[in-house]
C-alpha positions in Angstrom: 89.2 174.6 248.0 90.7 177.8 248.4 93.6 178.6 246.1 95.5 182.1 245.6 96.8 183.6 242.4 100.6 183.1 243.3 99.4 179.0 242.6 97.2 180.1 239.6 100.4 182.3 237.9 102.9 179.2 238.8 100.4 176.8 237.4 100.0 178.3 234.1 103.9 179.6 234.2 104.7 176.0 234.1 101.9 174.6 231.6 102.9 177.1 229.1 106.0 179.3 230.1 106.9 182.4 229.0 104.9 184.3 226.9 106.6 187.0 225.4 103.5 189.6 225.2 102.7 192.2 224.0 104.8 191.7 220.3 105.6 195.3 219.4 108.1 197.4 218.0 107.4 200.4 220.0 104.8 201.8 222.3 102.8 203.4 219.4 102.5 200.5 218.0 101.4 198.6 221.4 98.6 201.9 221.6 97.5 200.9 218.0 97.2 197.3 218.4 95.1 197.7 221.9 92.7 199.9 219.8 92.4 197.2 216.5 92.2 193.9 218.5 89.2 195.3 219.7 86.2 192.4 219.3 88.3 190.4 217.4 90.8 188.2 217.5 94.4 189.2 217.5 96.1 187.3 214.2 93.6 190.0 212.7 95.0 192.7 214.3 98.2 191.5 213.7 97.6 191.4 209.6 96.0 195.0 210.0 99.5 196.3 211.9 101.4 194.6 209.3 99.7 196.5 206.5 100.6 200.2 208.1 104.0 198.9 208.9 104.9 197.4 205.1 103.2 201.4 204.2 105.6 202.8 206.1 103.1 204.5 208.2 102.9 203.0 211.8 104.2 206.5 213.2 101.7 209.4 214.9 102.6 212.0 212.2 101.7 210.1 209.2 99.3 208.0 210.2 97.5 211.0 211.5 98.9 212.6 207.5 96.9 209.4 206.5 93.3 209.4 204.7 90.3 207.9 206.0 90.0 205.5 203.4 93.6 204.7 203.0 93.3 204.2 207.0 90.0 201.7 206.2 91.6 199.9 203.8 94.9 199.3 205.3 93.4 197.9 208.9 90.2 196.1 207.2 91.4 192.8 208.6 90.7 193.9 211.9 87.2 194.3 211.4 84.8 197.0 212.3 87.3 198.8 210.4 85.5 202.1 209.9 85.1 202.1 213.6 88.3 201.6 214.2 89.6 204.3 211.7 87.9 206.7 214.2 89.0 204.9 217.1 92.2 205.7 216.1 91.7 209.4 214.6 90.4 210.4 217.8 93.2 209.3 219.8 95.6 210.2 217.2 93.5 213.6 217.5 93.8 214.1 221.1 97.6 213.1 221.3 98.3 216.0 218.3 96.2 218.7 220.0 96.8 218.2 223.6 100.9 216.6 223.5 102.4 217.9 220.1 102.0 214.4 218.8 104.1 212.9 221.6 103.9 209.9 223.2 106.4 210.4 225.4 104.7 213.9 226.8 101.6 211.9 227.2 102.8 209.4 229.5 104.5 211.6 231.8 101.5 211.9 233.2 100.9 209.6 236.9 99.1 206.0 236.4 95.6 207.3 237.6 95.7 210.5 235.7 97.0 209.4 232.5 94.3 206.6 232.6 91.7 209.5 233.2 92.8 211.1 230.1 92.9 207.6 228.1 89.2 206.9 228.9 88.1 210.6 228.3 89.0 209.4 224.5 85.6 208.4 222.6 86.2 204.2 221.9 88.9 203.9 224.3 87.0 201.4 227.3 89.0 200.3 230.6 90.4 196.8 229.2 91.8 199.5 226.2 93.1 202.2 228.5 94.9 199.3 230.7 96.1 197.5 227.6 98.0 200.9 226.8 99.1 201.5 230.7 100.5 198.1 231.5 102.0 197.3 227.5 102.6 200.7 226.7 103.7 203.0 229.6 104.8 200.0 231.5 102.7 200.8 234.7 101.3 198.0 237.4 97.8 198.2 236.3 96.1 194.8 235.4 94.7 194.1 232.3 91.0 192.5 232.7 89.6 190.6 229.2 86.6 187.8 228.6 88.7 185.5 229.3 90.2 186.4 233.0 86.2 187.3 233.4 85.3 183.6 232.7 88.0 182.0 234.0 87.3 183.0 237.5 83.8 183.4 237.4 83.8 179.7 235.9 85.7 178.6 238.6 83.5 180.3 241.6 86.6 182.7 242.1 84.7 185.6 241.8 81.3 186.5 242.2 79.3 186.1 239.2 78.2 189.5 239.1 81.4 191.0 239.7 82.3 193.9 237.0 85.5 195.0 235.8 86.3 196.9 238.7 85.3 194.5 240.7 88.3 191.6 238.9 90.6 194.3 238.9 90.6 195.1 242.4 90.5 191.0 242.8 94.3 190.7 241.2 95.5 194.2 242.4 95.0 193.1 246.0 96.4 190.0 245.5 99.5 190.4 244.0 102.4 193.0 244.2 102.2 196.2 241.6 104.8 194.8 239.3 104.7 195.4 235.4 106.5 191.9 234.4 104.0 189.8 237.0 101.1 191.4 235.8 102.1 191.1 232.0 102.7 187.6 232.2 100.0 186.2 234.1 97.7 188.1 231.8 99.1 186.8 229.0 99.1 183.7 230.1 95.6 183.7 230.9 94.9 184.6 227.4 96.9 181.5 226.2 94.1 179.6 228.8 91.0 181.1 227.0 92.9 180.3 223.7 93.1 176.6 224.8 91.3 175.6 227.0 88.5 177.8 228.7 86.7 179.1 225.6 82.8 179.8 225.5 82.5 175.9 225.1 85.1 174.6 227.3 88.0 172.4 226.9 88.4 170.8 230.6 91.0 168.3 229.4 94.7 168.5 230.0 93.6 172.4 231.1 96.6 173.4 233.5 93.6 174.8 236.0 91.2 171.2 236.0 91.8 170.6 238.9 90.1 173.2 240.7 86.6 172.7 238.3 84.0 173.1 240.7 82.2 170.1 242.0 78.5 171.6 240.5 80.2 171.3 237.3 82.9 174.1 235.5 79.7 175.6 233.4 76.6 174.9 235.7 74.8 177.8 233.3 77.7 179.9 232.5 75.8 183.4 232.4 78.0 186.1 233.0 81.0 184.3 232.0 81.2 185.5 228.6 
């Protein structure tokens, strides 16, 4: 059965509505969060953003002011924390030395470019650098996680082999460049993996069951993960 991503979008729109994502107070803080939900989940991401917002330090200056260990402590819920402290010293690094600290100067630069300079930071991947273009700087660029990599490969969408490139190019020629369409239906594909299409999956009541293949949603899963 061949089915497009318009019906995908309005079937999940209307299992689970409006999702309200990315939950931030300012772009900063969305470029912070993209780098500390890295390989985890986001509630701990959330408790780690929390911490440098109740220290009064979820701004470039001083949290570039900040120690290392202060830094470690305050975002240890979001594991790999020392990591992540230099995760985010070498963005915060790069932002200081090549923009004066601003965020603004930074994203004055055009989509391709800008994402260019994002990736040329050390720990900042493509599903980081889009987090920050489409949440962030509000550009059309779509945001490509495990799950929107399991739930078409699961459902024979996509080829199995088919890299991140590869399920970007799948959404960007399928759908208009617009920054609300593409933030929703990624979040709520998110809201699917969260519910429904996790490693083990949960085919019942899942907005997208009927379209399971006939072999069988998992058959061997590989590359879905």
């Amino acid at each position: 059965m061949t089915v497009t991503l318009d019906e995908i979008y309005h079937r999940l729109y209307d299992a689970y509505g409006p999702q309200g994502w990315w939950p931030a107070e300012s772009p900063f803080e969305v470029i912070v969060g993209a780098i500390l939900v890295q390989n985890t989940a986001w509630n701990n991401a959330q408790r780690a953003i929390e911490n440098l917002r109740d220290a009064d330090v979820l701004s470039v200056d001083r949290l570039y002011a900040l120690p290392v260990q202060e830094l470690e402590s305050l975002i240890h819920s979001a594991g790999y924390y020392r990591m992540k402290t230099r995760r985010l010293r070498n963005f915060l690094e790069h932002l200081v030395t090549h923009y004066d600290g601003s965020i603004d100067r930074l994203f004055k630069l055009d989509t391709e470019s800008l994402r260019d300079e994002l990736l040329s930071i050390n720990g900042i991947g493509p599903e980081t650098a889009d987090s920050i273009l489409l949440y962030a700087a509000e550009r059309p660029v779509f945001v490509v996680d495990a799950y929107t990599n399991r739930v078409l490969k699961r459902h024979r969408w996509i080829d199995n082999d088919a890299d991140y490139e590869m399920l970007q190019s799948h959404f960007a020629s399928r759908l208009e460049p617009d920054v609300s369409l593409y933030n929703e239906f990624h979040a709520l594909i998110v809201r699917l993996g969260n519910l429904h299409c996790r490693k083990t999956p949960r085919c019942e009541e899942c907005p997208l069951a009927q379209w399971i293949p006939e072999q069988g949603i998992c058959l061997s899963d590989r590359g879905s993960r």
